[in-house]
HTML snippet that shows the backbone in 3Dmol.js (N, CA, C, O; Angstrom):
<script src="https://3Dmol.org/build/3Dmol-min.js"></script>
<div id="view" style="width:600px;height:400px;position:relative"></div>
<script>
const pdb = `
ATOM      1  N   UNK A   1      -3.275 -92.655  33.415  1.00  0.00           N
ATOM      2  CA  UNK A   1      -4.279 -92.333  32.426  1.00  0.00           C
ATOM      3  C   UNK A   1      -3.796 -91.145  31.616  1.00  0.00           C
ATOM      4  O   UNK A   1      -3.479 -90.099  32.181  1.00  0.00           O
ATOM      5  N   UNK A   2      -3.722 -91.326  29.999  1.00  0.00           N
ATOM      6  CA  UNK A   2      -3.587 -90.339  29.421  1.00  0.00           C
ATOM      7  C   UNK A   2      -4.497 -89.118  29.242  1.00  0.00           C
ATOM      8  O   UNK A   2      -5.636 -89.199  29.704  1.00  0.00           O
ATOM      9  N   UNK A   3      -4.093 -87.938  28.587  1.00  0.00           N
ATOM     10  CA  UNK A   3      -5.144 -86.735  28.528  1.00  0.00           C
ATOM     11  C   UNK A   3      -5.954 -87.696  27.499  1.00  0.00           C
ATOM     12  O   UNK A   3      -6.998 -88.002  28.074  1.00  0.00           O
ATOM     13  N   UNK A   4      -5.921 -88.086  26.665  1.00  0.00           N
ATOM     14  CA  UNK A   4      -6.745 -88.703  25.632  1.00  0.00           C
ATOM     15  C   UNK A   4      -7.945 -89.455  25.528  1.00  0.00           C
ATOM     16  O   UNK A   4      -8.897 -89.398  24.750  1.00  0.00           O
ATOM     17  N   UNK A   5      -7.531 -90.535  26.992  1.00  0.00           N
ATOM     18  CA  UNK A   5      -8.409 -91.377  27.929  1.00  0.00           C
ATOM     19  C   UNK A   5      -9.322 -90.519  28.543  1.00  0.00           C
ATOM     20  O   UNK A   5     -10.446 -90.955  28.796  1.00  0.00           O
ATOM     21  N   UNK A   6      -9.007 -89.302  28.841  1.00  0.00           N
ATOM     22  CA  UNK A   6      -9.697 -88.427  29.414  1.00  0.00           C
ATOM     23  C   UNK A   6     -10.904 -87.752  28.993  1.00  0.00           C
ATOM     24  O   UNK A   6     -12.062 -87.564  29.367  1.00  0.00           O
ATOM     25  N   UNK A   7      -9.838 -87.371  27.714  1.00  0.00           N
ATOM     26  CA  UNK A   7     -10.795 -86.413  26.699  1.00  0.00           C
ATOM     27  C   UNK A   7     -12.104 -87.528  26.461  1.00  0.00           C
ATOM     28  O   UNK A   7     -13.282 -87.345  26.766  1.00  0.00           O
ATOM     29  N   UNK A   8     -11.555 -88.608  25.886  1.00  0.00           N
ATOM     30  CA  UNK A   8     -12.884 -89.825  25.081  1.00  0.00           C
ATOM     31  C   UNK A   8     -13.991 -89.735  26.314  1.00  0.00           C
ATOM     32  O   UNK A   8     -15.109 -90.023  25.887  1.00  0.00           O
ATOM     33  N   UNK A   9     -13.986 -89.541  27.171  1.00  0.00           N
ATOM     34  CA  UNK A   9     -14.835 -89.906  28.452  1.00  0.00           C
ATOM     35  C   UNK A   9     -15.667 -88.399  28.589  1.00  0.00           C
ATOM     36  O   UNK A   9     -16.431 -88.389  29.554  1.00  0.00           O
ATOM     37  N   UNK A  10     -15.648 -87.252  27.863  1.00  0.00           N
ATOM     38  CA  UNK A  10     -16.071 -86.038  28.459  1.00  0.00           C
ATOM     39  C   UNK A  10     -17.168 -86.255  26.978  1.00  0.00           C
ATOM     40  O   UNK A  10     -16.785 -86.590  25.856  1.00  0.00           O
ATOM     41  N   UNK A  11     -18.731 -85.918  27.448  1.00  0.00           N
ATOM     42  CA  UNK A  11     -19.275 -85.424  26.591  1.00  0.00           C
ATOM     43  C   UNK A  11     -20.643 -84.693  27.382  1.00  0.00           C
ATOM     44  O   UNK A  11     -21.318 -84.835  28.401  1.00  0.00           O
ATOM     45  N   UNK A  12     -20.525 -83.594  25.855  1.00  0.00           N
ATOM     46  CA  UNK A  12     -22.005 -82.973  26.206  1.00  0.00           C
ATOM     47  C   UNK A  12     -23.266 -83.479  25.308  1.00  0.00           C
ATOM     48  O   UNK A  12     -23.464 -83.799  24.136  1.00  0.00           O
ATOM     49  N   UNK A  13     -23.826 -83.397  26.221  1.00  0.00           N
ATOM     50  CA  UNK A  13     -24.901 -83.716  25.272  1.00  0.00           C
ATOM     51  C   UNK A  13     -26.323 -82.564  25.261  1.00  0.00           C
ATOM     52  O   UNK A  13     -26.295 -81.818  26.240  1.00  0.00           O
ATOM     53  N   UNK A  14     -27.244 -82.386  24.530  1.00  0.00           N
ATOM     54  CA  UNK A  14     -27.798 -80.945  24.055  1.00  0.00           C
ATOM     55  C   UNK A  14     -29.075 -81.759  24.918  1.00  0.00           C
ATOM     56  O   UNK A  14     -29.495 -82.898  25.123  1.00  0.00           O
ATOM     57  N   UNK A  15     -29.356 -80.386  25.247  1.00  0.00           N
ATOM     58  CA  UNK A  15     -30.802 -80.173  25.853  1.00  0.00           C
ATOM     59  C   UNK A  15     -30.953 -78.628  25.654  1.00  0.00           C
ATOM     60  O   UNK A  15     -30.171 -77.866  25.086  1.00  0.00           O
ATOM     61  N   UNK A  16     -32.666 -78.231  26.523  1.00  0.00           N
ATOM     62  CA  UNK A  16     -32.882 -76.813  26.138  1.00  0.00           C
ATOM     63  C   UNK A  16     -32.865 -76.137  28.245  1.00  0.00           C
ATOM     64  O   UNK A  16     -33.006 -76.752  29.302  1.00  0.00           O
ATOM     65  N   UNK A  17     -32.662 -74.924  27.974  1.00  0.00           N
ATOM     66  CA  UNK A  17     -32.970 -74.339  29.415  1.00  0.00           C
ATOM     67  C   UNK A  17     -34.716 -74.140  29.338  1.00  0.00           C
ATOM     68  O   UNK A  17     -35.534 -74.227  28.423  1.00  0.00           O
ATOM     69  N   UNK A  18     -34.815 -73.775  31.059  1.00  0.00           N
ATOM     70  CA  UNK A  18     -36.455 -73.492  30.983  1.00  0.00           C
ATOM     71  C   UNK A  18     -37.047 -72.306  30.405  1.00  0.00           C
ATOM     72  O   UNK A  18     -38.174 -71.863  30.629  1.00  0.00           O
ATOM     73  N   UNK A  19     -35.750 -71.628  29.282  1.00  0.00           N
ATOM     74  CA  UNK A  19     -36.618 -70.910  28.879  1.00  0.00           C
ATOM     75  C   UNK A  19     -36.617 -71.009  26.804  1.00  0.00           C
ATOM     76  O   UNK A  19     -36.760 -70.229  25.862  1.00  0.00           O
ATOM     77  N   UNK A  20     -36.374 -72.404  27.014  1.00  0.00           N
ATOM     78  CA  UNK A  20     -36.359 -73.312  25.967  1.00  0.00           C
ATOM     79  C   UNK A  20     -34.922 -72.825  24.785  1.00  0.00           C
ATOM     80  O   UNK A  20     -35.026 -73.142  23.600  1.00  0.00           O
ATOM     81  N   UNK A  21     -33.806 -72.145  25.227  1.00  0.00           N
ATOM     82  CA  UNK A  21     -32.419 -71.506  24.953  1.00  0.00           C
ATOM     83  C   UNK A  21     -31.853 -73.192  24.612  1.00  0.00           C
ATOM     84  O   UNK A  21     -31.973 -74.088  25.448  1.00  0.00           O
ATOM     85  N   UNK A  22     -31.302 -73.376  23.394  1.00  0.00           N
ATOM     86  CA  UNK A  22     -30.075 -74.728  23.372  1.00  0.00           C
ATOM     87  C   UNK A  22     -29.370 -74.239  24.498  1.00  0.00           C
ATOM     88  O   UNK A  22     -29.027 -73.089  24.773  1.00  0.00           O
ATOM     89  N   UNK A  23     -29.183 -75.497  25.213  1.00  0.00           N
ATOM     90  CA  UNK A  23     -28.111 -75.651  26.054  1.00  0.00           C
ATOM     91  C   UNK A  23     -27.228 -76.986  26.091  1.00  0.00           C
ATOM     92  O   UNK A  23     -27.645 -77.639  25.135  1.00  0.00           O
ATOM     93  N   UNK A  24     -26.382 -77.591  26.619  1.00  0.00           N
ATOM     94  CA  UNK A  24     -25.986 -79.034  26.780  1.00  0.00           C
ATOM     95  C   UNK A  24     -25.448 -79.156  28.609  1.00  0.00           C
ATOM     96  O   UNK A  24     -25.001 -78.363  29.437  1.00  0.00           O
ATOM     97  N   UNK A  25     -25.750 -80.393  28.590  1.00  0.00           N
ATOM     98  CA  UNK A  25     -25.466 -81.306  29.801  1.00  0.00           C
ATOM     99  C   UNK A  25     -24.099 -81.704  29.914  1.00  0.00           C
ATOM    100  O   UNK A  25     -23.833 -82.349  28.900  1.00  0.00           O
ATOM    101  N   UNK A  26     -22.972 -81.615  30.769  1.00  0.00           N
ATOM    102  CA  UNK A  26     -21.653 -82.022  30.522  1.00  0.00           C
ATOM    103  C   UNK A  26     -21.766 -83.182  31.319  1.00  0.00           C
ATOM    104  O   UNK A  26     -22.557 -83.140  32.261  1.00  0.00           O
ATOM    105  N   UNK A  27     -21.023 -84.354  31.082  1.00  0.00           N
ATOM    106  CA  UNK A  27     -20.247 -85.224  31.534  1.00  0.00           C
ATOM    107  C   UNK A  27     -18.954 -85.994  31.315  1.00  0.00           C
ATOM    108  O   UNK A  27     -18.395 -86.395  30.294  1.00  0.00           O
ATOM    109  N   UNK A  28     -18.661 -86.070  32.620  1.00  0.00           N
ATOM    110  CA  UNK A  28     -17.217 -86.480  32.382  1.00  0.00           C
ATOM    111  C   UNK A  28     -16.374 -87.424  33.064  1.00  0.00           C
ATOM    112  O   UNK A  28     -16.601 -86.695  34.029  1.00  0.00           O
ATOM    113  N   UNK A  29     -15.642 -88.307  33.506  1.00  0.00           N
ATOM    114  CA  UNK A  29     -15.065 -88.956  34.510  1.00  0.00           C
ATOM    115  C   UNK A  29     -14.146 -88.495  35.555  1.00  0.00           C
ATOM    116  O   UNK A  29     -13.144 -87.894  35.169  1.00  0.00           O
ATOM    117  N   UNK A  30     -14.293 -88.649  36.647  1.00  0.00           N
ATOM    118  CA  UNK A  30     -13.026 -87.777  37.324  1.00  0.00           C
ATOM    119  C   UNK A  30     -12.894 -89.132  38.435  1.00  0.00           C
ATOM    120  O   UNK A  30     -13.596 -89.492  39.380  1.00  0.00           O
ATOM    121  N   UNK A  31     -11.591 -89.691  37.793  1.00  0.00           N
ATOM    122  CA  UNK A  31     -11.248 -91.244  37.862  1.00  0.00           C
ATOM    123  C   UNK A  31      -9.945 -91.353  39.499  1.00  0.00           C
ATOM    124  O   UNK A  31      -9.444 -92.243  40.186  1.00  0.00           O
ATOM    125  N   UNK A  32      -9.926 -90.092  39.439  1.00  0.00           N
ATOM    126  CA  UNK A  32      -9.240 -90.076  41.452  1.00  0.00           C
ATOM    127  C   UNK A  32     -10.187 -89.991  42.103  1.00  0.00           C
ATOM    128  O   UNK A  32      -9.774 -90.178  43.248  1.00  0.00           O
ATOM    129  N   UNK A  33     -11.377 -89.804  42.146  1.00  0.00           N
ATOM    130  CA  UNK A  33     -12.040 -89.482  42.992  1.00  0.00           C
ATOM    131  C   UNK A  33     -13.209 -90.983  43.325  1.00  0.00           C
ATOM    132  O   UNK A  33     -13.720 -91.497  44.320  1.00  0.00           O
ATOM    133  N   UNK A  34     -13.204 -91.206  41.958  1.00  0.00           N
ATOM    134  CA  UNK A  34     -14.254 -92.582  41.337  1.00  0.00           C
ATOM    135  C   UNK A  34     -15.485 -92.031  41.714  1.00  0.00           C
ATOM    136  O   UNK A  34     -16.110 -92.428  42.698  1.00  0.00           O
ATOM    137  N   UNK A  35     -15.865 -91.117  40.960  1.00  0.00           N
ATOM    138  CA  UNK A  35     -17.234 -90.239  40.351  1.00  0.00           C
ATOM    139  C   UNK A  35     -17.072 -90.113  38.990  1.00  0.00           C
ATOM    140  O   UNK A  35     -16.141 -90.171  38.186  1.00  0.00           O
ATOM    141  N   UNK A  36     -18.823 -89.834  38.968  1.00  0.00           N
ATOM    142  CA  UNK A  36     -19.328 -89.153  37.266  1.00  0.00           C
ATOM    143  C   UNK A  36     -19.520 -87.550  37.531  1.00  0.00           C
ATOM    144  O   UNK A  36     -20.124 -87.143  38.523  1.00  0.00           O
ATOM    145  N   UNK A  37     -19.046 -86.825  36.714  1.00  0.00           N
ATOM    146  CA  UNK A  37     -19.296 -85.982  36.940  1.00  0.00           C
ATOM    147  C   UNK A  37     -20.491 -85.204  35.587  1.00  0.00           C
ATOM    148  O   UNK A  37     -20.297 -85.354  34.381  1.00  0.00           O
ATOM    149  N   UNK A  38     -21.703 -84.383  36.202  1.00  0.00           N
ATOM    150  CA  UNK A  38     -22.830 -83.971  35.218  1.00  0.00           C
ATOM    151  C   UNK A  38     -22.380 -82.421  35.691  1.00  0.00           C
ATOM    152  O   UNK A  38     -22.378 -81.978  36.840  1.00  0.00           O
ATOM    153  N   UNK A  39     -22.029 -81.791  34.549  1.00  0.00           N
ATOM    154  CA  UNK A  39     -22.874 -80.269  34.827  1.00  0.00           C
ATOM    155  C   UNK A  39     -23.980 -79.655  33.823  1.00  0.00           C
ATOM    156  O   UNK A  39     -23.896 -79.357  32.632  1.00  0.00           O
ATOM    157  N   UNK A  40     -24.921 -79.584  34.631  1.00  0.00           N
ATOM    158  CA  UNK A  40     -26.125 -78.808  33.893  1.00  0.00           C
ATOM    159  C   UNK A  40     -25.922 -77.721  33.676  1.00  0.00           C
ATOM    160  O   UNK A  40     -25.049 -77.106  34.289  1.00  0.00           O
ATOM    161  N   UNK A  41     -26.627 -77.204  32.796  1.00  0.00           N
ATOM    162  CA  UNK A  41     -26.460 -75.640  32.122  1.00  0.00           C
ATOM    163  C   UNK A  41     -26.653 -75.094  33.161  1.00  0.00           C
ATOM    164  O   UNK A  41     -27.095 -75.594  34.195  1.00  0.00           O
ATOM    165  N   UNK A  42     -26.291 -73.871  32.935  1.00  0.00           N
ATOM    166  CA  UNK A  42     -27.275 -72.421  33.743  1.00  0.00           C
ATOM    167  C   UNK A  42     -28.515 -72.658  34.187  1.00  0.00           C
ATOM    168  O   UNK A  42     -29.398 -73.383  33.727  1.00  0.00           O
ATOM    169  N   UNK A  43     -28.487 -72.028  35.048  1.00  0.00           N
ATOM    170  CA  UNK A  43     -29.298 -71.901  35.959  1.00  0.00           C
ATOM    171  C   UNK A  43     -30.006 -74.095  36.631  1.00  0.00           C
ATOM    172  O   UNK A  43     -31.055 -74.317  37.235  1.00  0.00           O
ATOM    173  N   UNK A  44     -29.421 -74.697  36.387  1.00  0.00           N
ATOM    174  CA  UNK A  44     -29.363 -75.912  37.112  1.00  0.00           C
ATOM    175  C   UNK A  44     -30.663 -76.738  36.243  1.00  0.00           C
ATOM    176  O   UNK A  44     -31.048 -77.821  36.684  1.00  0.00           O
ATOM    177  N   UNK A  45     -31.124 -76.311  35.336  1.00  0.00           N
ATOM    178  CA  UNK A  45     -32.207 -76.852  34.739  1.00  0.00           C
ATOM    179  C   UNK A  45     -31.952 -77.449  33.288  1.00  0.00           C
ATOM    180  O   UNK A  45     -31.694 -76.659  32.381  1.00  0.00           O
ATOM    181  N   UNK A  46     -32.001 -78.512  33.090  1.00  0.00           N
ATOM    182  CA  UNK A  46     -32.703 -79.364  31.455  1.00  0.00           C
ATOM    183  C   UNK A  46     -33.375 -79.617  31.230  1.00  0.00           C
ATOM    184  O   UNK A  46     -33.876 -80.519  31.900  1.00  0.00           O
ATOM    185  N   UNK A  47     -34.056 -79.134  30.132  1.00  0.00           N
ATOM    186  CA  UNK A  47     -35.458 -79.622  29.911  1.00  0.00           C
ATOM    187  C   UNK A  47     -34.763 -80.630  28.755  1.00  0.00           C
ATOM    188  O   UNK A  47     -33.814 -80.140  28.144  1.00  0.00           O
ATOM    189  N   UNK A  48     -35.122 -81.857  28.448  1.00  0.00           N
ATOM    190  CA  UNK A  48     -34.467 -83.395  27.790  1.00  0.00           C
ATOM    191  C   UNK A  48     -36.218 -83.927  26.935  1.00  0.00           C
ATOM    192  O   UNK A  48     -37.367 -84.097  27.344  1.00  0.00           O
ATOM    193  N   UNK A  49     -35.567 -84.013  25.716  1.00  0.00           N
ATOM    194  CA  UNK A  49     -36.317 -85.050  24.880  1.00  0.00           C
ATOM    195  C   UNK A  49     -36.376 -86.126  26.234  1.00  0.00           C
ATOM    196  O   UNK A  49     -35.854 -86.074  27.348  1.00  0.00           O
ATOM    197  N   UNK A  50     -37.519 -87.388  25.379  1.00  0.00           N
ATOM    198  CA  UNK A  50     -37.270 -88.675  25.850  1.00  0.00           C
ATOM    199  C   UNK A  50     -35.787 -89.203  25.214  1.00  0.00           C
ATOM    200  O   UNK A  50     -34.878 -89.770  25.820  1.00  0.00           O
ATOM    201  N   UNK A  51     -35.856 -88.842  23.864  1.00  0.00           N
ATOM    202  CA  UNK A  51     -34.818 -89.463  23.439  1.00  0.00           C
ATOM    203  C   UNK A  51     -32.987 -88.475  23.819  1.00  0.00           C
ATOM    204  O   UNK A  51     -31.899 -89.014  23.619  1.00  0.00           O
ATOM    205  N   UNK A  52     -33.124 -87.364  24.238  1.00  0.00           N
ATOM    206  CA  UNK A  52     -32.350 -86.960  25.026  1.00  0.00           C
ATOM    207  C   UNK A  52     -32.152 -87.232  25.977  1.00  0.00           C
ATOM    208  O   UNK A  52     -30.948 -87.156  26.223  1.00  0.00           O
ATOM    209  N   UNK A  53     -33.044 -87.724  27.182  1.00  0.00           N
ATOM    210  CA  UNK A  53     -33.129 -88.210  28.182  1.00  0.00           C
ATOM    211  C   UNK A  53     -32.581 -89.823  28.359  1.00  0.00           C
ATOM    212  O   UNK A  53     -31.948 -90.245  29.327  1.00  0.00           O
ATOM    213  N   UNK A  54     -33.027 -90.655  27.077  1.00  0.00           N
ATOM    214  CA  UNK A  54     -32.658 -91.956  27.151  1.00  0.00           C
ATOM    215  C   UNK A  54     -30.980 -91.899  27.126  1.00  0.00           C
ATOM    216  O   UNK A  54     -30.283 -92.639  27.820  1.00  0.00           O
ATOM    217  N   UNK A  55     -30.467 -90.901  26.216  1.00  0.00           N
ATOM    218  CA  UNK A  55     -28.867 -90.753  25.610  1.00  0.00           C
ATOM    219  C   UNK A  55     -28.451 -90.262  27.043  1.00  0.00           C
ATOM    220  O   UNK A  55     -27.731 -91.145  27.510  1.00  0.00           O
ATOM    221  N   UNK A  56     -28.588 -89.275  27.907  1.00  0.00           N
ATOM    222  CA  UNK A  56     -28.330 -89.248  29.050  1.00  0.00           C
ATOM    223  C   UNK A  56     -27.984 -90.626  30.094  1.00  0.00           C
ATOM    224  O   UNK A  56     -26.965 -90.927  30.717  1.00  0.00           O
ATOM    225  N   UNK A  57     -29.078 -91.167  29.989  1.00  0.00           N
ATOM    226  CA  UNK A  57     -29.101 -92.031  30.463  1.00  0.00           C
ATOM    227  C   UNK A  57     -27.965 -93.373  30.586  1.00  0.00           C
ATOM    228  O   UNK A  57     -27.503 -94.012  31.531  1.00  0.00           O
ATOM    229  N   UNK A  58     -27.812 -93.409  29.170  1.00  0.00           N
ATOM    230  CA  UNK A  58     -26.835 -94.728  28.533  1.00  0.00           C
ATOM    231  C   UNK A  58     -25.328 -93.871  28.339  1.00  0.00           C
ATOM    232  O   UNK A  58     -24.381 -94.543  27.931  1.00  0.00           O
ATOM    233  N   UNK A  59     -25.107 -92.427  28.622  1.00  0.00           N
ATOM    234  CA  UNK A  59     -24.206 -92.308  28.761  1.00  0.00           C
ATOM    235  C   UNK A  59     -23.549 -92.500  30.189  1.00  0.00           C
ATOM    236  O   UNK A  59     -22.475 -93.056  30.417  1.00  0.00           O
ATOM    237  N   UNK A  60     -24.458 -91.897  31.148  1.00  0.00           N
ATOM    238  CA  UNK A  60     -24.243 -91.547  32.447  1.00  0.00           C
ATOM    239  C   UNK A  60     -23.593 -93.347  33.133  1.00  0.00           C
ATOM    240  O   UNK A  60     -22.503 -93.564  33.662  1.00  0.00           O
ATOM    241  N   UNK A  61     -24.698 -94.332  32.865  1.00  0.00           N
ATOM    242  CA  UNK A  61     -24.058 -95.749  33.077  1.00  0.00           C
ATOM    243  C   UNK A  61     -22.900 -95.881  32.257  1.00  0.00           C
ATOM    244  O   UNK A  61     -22.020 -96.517  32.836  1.00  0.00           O
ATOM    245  N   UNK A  62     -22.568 -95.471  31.015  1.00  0.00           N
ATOM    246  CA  UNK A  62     -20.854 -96.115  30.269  1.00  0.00           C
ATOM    247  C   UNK A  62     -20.169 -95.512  30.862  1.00  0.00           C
ATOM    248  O   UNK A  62     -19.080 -96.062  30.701  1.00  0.00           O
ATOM    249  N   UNK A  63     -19.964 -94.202  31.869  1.00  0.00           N
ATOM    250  CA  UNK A  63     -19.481 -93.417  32.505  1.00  0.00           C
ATOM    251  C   UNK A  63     -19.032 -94.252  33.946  1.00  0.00           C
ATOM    252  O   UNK A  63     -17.826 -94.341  34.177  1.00  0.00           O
ATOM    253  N   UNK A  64     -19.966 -94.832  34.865  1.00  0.00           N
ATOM    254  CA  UNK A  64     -20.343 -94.897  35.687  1.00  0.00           C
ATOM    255  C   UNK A  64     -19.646 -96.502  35.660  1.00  0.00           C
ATOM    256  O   UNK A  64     -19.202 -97.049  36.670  1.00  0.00           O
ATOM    257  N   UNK A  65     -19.654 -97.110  34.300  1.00  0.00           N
ATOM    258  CA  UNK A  65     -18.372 -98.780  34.313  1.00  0.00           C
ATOM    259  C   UNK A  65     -17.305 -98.380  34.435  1.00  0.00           C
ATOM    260  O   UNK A  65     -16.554 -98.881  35.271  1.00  0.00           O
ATOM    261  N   UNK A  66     -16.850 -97.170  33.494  1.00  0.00           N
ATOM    262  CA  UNK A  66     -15.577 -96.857  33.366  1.00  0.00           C
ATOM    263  C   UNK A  66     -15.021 -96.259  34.974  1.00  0.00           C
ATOM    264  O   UNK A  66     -13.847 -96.355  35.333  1.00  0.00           O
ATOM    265  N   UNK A  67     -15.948 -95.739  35.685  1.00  0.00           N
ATOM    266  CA  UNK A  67     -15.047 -95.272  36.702  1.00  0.00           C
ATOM    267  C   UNK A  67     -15.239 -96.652  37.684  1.00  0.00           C
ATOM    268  O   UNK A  67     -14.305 -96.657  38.485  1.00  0.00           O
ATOM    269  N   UNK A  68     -15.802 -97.389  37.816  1.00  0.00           N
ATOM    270  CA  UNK A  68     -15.809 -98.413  38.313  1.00  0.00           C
ATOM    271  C   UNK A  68     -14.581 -98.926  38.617  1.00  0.00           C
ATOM    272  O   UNK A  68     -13.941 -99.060  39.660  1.00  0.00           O
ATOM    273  N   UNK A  69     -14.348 -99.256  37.123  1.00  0.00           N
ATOM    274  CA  UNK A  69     -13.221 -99.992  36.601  1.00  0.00           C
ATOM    275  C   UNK A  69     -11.857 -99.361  36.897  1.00  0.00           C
ATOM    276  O   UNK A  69     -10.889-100.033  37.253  1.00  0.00           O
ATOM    277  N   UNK A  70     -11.830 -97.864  36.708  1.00  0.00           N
ATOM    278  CA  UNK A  70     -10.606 -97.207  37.291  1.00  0.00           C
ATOM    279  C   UNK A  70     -10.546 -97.205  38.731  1.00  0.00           C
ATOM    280  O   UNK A  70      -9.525 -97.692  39.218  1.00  0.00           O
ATOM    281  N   UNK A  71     -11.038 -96.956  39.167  1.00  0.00           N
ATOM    282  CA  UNK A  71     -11.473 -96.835  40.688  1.00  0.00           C
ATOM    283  C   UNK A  71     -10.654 -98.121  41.492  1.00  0.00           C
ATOM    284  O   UNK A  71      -9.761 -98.114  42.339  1.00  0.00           O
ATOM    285  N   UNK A  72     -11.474 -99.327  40.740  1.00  0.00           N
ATOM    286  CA  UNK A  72     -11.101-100.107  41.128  1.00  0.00           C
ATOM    287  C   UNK A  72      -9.254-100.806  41.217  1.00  0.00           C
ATOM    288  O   UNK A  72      -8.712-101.441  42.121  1.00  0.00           O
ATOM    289  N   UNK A  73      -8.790-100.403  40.060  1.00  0.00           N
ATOM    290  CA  UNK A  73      -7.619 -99.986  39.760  1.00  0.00           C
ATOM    291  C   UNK A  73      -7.108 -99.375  40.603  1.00  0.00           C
ATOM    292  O   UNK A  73      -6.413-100.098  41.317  1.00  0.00           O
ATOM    293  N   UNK A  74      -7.113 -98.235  40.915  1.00  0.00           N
ATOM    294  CA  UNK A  74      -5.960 -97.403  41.668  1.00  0.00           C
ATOM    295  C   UNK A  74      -6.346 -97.875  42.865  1.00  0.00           C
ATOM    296  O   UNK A  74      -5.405 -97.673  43.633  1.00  0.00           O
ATOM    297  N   UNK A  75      -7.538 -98.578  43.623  1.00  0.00           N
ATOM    298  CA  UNK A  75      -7.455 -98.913  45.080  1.00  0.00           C
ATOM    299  C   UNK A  75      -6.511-100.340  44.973  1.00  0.00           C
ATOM    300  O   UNK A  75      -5.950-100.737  45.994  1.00  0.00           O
ATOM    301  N   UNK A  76      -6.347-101.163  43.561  1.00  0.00           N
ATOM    302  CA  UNK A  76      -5.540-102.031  43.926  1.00  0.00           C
ATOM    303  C   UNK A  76      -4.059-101.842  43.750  1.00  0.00           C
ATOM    304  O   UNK A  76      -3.115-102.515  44.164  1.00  0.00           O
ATOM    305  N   UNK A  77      -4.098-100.931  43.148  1.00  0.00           N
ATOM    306  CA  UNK A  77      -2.790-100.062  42.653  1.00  0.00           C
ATOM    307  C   UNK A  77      -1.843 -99.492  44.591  1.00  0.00           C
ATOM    308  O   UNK A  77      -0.723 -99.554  45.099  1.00  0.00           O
ATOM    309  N   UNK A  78      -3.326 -98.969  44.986  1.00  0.00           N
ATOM    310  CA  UNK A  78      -2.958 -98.557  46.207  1.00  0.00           C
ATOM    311  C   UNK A  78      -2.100 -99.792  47.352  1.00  0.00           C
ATOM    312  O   UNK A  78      -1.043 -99.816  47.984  1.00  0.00           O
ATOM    313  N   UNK A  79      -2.902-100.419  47.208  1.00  0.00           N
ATOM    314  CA  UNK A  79      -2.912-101.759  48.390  1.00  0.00           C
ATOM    315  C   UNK A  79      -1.823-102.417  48.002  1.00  0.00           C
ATOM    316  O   UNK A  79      -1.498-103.320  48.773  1.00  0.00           O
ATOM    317  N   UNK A  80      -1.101-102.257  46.999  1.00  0.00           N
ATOM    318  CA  UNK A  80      -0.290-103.664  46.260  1.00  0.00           C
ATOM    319  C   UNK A  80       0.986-102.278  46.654  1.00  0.00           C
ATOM    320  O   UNK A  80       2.115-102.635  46.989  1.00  0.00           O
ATOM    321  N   UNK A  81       0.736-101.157  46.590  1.00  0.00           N
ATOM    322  CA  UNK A  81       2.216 -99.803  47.340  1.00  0.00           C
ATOM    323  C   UNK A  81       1.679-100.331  48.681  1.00  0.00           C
ATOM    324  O   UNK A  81       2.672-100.361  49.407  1.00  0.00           O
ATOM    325  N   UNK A  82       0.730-100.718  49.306  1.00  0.00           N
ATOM    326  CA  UNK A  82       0.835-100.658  51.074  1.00  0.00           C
ATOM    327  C   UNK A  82       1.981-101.901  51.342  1.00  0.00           C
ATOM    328  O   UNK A  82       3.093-101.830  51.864  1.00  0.00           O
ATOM    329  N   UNK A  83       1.371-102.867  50.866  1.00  0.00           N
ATOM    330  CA  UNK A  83       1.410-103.701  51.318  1.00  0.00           C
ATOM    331  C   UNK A  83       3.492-104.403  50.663  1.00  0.00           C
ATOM    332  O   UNK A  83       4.174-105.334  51.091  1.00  0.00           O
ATOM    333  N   UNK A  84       3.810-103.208  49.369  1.00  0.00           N
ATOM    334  CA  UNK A  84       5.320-103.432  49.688  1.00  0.00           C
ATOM    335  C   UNK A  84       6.030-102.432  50.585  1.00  0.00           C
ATOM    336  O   UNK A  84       7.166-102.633  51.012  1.00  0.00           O
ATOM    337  N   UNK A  85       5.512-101.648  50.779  1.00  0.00           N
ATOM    338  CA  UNK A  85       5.918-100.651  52.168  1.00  0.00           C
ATOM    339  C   UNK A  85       6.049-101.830  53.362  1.00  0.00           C
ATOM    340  O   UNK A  85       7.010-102.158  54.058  1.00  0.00           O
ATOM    341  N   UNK A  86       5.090-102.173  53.317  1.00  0.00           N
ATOM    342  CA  UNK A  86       4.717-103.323  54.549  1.00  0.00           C
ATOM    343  C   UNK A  86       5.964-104.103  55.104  1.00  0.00           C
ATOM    344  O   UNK A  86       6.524-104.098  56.201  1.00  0.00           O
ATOM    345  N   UNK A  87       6.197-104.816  53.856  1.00  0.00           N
ATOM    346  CA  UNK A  87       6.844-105.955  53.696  1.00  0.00           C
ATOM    347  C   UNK A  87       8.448-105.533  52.955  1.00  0.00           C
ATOM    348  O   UNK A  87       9.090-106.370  52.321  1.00  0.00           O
ATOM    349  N   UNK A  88       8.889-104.221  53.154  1.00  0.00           N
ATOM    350  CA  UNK A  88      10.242-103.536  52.558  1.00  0.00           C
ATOM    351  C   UNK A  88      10.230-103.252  51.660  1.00  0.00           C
ATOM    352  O   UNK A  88      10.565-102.079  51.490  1.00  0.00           O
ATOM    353  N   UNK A  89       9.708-104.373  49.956  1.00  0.00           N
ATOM    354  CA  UNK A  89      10.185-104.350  49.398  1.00  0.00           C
ATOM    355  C   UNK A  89       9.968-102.480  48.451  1.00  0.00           C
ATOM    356  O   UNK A  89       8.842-101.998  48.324  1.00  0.00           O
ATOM    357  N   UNK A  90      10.917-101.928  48.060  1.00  0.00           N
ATOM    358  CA  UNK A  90      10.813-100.715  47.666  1.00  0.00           C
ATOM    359  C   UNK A  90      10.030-100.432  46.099  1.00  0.00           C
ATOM    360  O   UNK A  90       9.903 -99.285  45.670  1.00  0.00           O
TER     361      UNK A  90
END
`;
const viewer = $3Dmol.createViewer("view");
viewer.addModel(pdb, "pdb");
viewer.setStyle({}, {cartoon: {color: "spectrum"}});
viewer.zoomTo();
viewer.render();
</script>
């Protein structure tokens, strides 16, 4: 995976803290591990439109195919190195 692939997959998206301060929500893929990753602002709180909340939402699932999909990848990536270890071939 390139840095690029990487970068396209990281976004914030804006919400306010509880003491109604702009803040944003990070997300991002972290595709060795096959997680989404969210960090909330300070102090662990978003307060989210509905319609902030919906964009959360529909990001967190396009997030959540994509690591699927990688995930799924490197475990076959994995198995297909076991299994020529296995069998010699180098």
């Amino acid at each position: 995976m390139t840095m690029a692939n990487l970068d396209q997959h990281k976004t914030k998206l804006p919400c306010t803290d509880g003491f109604d301060r702009l803040r944003s929500v990070g997300l991002w893929t972290a595709p060795t591990s096959g997680r989404v990753v969210l960090v909330a602002p300070p102090a662990e709180t978003a307060l989210l439109t509905p319609a902030q909340a919906r964009a959360l939402s529909t990001r967190l699932d396009e997030l959540a195919t994509v690591v699927e999909a990688q995930h799924a990848d490197l475990v076959r990536v994995s198995r297909d190195r076991v299994a020529q270890r296995r069998s010699g071939v180098a």
